[in-house]
C-alpha positions as CSV (number, residue, x, y, z in Angstrom):
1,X,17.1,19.7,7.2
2,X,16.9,18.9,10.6
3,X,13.7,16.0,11.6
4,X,11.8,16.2,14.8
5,X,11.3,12.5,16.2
6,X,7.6,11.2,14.9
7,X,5.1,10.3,17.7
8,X,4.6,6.5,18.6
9,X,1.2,6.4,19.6
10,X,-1.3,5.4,17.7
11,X,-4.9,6.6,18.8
12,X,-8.2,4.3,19.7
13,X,-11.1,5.7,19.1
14,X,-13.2,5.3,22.4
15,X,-10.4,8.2,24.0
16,X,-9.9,10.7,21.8
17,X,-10.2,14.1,22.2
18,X,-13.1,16.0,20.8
19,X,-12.0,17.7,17.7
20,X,-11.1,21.3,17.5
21,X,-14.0,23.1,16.4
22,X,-12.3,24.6,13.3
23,X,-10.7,20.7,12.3
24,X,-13.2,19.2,10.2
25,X,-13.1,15.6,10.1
26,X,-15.1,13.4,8.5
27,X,-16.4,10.4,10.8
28,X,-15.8,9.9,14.8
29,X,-12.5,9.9,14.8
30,X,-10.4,13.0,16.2
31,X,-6.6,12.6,16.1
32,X,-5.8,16.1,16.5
33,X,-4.2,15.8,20.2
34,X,-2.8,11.8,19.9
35,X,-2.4,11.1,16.2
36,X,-1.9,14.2,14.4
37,X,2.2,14.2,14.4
38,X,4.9,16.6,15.3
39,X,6.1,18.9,12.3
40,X,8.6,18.6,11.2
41,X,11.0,20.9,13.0
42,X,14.3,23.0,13.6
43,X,15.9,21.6,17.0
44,X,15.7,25.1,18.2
45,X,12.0,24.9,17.5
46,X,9.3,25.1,20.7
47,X,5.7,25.8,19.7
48,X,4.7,22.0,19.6
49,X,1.1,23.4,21.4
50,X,-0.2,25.0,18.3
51,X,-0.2,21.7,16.5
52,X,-3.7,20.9,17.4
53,X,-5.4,24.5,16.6
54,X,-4.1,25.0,13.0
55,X,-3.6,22.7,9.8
56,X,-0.8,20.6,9.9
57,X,2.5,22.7,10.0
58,X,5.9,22.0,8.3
59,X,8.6,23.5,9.9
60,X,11.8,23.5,8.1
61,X,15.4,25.2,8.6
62,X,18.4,25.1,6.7
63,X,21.1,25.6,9.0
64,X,18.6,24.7,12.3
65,X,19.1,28.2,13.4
66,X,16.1,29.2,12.7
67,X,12.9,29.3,14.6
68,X,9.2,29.7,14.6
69,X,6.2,28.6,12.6
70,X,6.7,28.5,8.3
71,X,3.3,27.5,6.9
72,X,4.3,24.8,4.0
73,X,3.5,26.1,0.8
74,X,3.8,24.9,-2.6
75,X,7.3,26.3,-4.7
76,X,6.1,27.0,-7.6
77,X,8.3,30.2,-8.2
78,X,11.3,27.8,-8.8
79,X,12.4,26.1,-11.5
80,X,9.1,24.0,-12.8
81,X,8.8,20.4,-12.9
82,X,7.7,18.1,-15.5
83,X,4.1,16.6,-15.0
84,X,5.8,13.3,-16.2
85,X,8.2,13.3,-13.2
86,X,6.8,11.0,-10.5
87,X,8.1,9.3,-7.4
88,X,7.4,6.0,-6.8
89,X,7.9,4.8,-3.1
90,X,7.7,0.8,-2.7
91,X,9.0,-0.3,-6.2
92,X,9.8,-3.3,-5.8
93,X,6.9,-4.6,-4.4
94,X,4.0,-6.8,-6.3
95,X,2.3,-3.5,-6.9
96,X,5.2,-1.4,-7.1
97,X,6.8,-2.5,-10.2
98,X,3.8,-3.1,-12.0
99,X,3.5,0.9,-11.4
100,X,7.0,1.2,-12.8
101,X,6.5,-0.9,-15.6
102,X,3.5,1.3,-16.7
103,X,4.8,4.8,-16.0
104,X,7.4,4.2,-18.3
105,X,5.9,2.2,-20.8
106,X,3.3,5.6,-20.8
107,X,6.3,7.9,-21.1
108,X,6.9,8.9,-17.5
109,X,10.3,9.8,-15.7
110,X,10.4,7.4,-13.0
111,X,12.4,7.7,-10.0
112,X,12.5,4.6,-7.6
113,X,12.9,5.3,-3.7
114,X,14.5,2.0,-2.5
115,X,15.8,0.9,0.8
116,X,19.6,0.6,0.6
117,X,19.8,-3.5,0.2
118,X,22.7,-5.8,-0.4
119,X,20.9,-7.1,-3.4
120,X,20.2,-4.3,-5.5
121,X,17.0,-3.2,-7.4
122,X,18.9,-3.7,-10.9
123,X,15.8,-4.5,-13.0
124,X,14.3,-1.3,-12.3
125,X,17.2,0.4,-13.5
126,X,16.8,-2.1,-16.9
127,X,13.9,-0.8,-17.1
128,X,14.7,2.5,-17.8
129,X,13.9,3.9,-13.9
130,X,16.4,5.9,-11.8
131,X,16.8,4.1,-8.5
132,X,17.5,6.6,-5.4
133,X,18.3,5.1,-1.7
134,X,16.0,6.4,1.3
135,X,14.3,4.6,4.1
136,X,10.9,6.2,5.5
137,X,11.8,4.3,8.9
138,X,14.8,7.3,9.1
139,X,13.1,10.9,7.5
140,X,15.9,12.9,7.4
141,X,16.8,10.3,4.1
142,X,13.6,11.3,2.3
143,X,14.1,14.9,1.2
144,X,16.2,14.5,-1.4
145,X,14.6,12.0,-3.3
146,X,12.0,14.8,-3.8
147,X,13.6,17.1,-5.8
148,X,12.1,17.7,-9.2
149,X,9.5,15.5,-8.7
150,X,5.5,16.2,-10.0
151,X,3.7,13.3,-8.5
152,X,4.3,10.7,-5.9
153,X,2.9,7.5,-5.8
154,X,3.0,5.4,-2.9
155,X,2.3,2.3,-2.9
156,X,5.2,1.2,0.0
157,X,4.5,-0.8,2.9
158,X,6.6,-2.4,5.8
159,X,8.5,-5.5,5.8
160,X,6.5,-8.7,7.5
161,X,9.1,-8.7,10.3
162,X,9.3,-5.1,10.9
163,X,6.7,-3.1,13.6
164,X,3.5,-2.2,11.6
165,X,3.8,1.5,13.0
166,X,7.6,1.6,12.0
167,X,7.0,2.4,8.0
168,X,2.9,2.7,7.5
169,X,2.4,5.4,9.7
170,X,5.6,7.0,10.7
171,X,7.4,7.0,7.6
172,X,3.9,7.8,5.7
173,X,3.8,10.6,8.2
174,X,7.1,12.2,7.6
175,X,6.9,11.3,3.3
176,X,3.5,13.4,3.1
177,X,5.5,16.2,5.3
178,X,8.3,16.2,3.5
179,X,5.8,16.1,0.1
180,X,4.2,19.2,1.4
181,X,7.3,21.0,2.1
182,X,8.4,20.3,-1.3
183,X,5.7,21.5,-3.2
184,X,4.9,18.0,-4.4
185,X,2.1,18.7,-6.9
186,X,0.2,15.6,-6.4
187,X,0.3,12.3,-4.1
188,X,-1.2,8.9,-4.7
189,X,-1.8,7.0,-2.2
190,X,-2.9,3.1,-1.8
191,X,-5.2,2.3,1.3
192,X,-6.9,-1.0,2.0
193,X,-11.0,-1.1,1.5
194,X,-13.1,-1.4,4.4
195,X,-10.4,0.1,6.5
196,X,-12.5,2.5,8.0
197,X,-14.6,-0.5,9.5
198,X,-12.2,-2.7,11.6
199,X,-10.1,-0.4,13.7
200,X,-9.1,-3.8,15.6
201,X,-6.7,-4.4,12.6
202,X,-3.9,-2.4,13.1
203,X,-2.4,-2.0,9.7
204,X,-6.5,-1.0,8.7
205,X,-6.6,1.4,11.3
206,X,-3.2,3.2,10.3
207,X,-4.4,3.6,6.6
208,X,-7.7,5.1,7.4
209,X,-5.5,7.6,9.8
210,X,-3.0,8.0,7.2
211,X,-5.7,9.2,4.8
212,X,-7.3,11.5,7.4
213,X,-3.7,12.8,7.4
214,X,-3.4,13.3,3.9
215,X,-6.8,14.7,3.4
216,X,-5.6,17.3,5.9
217,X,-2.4,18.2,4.6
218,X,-3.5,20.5,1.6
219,X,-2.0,18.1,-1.1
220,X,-3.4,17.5,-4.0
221,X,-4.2,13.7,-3.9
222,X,-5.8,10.6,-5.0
223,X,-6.4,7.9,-2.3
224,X,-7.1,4.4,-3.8
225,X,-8.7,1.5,-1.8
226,X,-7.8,-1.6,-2.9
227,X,-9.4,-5.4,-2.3
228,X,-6.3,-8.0,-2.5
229,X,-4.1,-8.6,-5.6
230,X,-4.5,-11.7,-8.1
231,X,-0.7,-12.1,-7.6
232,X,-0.4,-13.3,-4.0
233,X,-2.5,-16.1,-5.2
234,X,-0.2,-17.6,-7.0
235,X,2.7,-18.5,-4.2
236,X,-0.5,-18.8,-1.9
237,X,-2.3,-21.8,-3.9
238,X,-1.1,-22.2,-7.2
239,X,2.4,-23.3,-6.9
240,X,1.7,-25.8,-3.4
241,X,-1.1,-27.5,-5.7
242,X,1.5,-28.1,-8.5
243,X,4.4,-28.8,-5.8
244,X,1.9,-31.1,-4.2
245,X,3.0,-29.4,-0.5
246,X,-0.1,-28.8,1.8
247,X,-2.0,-25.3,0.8
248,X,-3.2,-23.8,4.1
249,X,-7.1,-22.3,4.0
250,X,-9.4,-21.2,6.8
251,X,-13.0,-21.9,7.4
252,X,-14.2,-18.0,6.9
253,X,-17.1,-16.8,5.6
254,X,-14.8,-13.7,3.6
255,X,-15.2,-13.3,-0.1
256,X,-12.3,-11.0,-1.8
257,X,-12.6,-9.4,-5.1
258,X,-9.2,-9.7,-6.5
259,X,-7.5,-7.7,-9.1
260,X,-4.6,-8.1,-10.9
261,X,-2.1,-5.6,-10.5
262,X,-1.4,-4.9,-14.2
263,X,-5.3,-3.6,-14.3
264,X,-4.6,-2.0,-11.1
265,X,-1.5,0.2,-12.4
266,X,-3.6,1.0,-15.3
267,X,-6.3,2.7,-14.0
268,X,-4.3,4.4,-11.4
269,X,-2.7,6.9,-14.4
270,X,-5.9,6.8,-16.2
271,X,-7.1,8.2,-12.8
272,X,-4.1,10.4,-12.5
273,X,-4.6,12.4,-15.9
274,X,-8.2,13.3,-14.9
275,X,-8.8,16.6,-12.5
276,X,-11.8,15.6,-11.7
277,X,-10.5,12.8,-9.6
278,X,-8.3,14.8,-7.6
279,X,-9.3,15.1,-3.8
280,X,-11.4,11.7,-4.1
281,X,-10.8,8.4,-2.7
282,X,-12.1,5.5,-5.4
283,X,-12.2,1.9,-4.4
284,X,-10.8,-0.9,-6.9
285,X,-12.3,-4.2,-7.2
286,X,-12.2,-7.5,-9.3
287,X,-15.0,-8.6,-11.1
288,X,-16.0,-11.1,-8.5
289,X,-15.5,-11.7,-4.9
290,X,-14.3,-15.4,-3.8
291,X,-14.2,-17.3,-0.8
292,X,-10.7,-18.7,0.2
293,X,-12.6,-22.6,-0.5
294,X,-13.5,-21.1,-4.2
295,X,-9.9,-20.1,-5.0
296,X,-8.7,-23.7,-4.3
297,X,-11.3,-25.3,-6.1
298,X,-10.5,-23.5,-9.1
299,X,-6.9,-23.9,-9.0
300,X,-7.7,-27.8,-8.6
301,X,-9.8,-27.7,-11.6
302,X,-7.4,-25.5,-13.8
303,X,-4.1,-27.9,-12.0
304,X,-5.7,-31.2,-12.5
305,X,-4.9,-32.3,-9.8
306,X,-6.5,-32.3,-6.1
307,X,-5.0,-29.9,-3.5
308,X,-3.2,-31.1,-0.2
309,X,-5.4,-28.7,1.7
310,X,-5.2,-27.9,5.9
311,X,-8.2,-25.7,7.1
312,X,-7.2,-23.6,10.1
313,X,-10.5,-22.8,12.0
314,X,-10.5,-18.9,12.2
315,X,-11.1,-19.8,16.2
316,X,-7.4,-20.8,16.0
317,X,-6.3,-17.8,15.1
318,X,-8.3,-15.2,17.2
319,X,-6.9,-17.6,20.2
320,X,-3.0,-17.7,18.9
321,X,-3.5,-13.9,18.0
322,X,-4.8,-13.4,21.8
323,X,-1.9,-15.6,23.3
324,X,0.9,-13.7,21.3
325,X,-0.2,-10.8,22.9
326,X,1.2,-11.8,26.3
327,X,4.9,-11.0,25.3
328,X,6.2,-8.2,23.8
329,X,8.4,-9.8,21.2
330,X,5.8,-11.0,19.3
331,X,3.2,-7.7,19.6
332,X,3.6,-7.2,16.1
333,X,2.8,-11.2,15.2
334,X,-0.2,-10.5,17.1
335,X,-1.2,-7.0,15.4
336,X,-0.9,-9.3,12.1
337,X,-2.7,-11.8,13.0
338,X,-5.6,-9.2,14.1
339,X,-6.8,-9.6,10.4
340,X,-8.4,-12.8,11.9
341,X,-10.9,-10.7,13.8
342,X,-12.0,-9.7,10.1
343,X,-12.3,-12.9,8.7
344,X,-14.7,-13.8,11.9
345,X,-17.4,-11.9,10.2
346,X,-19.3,-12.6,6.5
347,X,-17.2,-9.9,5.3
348,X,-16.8,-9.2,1.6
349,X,-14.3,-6.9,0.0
350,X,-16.0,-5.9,-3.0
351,X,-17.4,-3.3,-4.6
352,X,-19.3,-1.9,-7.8
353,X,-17.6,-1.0,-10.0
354,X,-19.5,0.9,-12.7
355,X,-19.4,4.3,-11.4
356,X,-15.9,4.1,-11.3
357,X,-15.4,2.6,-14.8
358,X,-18.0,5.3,-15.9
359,X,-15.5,8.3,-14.3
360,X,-12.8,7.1,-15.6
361,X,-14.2,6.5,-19.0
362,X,-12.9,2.5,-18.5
363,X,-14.6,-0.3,-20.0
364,X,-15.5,-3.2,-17.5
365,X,-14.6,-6.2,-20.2
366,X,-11.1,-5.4,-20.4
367,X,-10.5,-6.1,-16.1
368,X,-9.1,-9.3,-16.1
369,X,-10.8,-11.5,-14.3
370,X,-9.5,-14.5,-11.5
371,X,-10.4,-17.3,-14.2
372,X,-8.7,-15.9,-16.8
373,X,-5.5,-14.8,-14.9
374,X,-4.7,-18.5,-13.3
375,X,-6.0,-19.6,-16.6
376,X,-2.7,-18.1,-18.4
377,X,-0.8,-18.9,-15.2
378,X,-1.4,-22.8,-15.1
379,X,-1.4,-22.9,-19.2
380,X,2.0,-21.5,-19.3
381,X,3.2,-23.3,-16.2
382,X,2.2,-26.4,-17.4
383,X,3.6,-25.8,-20.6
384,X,6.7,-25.3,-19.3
385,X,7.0,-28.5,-16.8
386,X,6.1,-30.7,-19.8
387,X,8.2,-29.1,-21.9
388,X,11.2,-29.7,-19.1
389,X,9.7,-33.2,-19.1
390,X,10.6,-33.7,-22.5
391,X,13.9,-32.5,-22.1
392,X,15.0,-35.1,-19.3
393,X,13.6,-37.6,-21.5
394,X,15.5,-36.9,-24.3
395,X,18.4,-36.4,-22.0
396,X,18.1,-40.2,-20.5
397,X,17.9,-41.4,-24.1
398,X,21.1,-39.7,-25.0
399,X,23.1,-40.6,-22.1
């Protein structure tokens, strides 16, 4: 299968086009004529000026000899899938694995798209997953990892040092293509809330377009907005407190309802089993938001011990995110550093929660909440550095 490059440019939207009056789209936002991409297409292929006027369009040739418009459709004449096989794209990420680690605990056949790595994903393949090799930064890798697949579930993003654009919106581009093309029955995927708020942010602004896409692509799908994950706290706060290194905070107003991943991955299949979800975008969300100052506090309290703690004044960062923007090499620092712009306002990433819980037929005591979680965390860690305490001890005696 032969893949048309992907359009760079990402649109703004004070100069888009007005959209095309049969190209519904929810909002003020038109990216038919910037953002929509290219199909994906035959080289011999030349009717890139119907893009705009129709639904998006796959075009696909075997042997690249072929030419003209073929409307995606679903192949459900073949050979059937199982509903239990499901793709998951990012595995080895915080949320990733704790997707892995559900779908097969729940009986799913789990295939893992990886990047090709010299450190391989070998737990996932302990688990019980099949691991395949792709990259959504080159799209003529992805086909393949699509065959006999139900569901996808993508919960990938790109690496800190790579371009934003590079993996969440070109390789997210040419994945729900390819899914389309494939007759991929369903696609979950994992957006950020608020995103459709702060088109300053880069990455925000790429997942609400990247939904739009979706939305528009005629796939079956669940879109799920997420608040920020209970894990990152832990290398953020936790382990500096007990290291006693500095823990970096900022002076914002922002409160974050976290949620631990675990819950996260549970609700997502619970979500996935239930047709009437399908075509909806839900938003999860811990039972409480926090500010950044809250956080430390509590991991002080639950510690023991005082935090080494350096505020960076939010001003900092709007004026190192406006400096980095004067050279090219560090554009994508910069689009980064953009979520600064967010924590500028008394934002709060947090929602209710009990019309969800209600649809999904999910009791509200059993979401973890932050105490709890770095309640376990510092228990057991603290267990286990007294315990290696003990150990040297007896290891002086002896020697």
């Amino acid at each position: 299968m032969a893949l048309r490059s992907l359009p760079t440019q990402l649109p703004t939207r004070g100069n888009l086009h007005q959209p095309h009056p049969h190209h519904h789209m929810k909002g003020s936002l038109s990216w038919c004529h910037t953002l929509t991409p290219l199909p994906l297409l035959s080289p011999s292929a030349n009717s890139l000026g119907k893009v705009c006027t129709q639904q998006m369009v796959v075009k696909c040739s075997a042997g690249g000899g072929t030419s003209g418009t073929v409307q995606a459709v679903n192949m459900s004449p073949g050979t059937p899938v199982r509903p239990t096989s499901i793709l998951v794209v990012g595995a080895t990420g915080t949320l990733g694995r704790q997707i892995v680690r559900r779908a097969l605990d729940e009986g799913y056949d789990v295939r893992c798209l990886v990047r090709p790595r010299p450190a391989p994903a070998d737990f996932l393949r302990d688990w019980g997953a099949t691991v395949v090799n792709a990259d959504l930064s080159k799209p003529e890798t992805i086909p393949a990892t699509l065959v006999g697949v139900h569901t996808v579930i993508d919960c990938a993003t790109g690496r800190p040092e790579e371009p934003i654009k590079k993996v969440d919106w070109e390789g997210k581009v040419a994945l729900i293509q390819c899914a389309k093309a494939m007759g991929i029955q369903k696609y979950v995927f994992y957006s950020i809330h608020n995103c459709d708020k702060h088109p300053e942010v880069p990455l925000m602004e790429i997942k609400y377009c990247t939904e739009q896409f979706l939305q528009d692509s005629g796939l079956p799908h669940v879109i799920i907005r997420l608040c920020g994950f209970m894990q990152g706290l832990i290398g953020q706060y936790a382990v500096p407190i007990l290291e006693e290194k500095s823990v970096w905070g900022t002076d914002a107003p922002t409160r974050i309802a976290y949620m631990d991943t675990q819950d996260i991955a549970r609700l997502t299949f619970v979500a996935l089993r239930n047709e009437k979800i399908n075509g909806r975008t839900l938003t999860f969300s811990g039972p409480r938001a926090w500010t950044t100052q809250e956080v430390i506090t509590l991991c002080e309290r639950l510690a023991g011990q005082d935090a080494n703690v350096t505020m960076v004044p939010v001003s900092v960062l709007r004026f190192t995110r406006q400096l980095t923007r004067f050279f090219e090499w560090t554009n994508d620092v910069a689009d980064r550093l953009a979520f600064s712009e967010v924590l500028t306002s008394d934002t709060v990433f947090s929602v209710p929660m009990s019309e969800t819980f209600d649809l999904l037929g999910v009791d509200a005591k059993d979401i973890i909440t932050l105490e709890k979680y770095l309640q376990d965390y510092f228990t057991n860690i603290l267990k286990k550095l007294k315990d290696l305490k003990a150990q040297s001890k007896q290891a002086d005696f002896y020697i």
